[in-house]
Backbone bond lengths (Angstrom), bond angles and torsions (degrees), N, CA, C in turn:
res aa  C-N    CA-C-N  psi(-1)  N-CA   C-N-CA  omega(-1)  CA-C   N-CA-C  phi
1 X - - - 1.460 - - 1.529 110.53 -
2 X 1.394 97.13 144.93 1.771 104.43 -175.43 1.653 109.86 -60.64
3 X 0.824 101.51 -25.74 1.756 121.06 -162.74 1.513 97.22 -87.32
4 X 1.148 128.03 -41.10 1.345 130.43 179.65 1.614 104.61 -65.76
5 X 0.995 107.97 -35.84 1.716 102.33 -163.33 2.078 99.64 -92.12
6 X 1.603 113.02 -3.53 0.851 70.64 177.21 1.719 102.14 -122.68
7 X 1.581 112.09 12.13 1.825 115.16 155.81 1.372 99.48 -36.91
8 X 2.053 110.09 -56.37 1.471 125.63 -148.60 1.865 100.19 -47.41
9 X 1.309 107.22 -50.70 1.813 135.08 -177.39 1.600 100.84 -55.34
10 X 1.184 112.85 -45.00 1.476 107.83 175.44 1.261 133.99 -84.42
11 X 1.177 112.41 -25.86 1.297 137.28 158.03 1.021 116.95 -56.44
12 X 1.397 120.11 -73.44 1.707 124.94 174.20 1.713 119.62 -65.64
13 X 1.669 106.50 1.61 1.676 106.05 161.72 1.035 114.80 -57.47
14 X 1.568 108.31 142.01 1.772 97.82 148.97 1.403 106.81 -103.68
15 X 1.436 102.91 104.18 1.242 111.56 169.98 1.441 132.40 -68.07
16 X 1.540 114.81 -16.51 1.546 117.17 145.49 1.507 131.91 -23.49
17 X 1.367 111.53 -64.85 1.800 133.68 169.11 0.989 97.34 -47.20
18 X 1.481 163.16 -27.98 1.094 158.81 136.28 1.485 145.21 -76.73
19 X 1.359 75.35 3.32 2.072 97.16 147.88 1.912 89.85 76.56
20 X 1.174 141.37 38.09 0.875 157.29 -140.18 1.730 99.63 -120.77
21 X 1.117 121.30 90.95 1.670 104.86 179.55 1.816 117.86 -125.17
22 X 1.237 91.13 125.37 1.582 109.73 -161.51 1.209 121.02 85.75
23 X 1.477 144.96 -112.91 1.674 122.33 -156.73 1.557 90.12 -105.95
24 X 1.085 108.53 151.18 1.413 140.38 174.74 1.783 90.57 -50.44
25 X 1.563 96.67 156.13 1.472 105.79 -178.05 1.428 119.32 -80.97
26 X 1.034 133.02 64.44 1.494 138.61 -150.53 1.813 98.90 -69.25
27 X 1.525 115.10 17.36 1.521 91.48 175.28 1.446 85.73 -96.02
28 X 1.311 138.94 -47.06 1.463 121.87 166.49 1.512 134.95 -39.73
29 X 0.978 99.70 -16.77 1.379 123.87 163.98 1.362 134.84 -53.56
30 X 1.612 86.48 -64.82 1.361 114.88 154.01 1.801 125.37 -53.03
31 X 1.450 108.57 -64.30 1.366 92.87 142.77 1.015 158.92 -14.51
32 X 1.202 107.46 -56.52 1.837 116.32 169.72 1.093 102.32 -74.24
33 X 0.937 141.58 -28.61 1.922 150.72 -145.95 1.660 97.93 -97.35
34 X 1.319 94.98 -50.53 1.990 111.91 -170.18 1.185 94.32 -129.51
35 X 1.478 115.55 96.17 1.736 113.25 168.93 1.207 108.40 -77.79
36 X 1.246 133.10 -32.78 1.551 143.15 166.70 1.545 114.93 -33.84
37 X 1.802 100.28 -44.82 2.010 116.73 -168.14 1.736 84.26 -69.58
């Protein structure tokens, strides 16, 4: 599943390096998920 591979991508970010603190930006997320949203 498309969706599986890309939790895997978010998951395995280090979202630190991107100055990122606490949950991952799930509207990009969303994005990838719903290129349409």
């Amino acid at each position: 599943e498309g969706s599986d591979v890309v939790l895997k991508v978010v998951n395995d970010t280090d979202w630190g390096r991107y100055k990122v603190k606490g949950d991952p930006p799930f509207i990009i997320v969303s994005h990838i998920l719903l290129p349409s949203f």
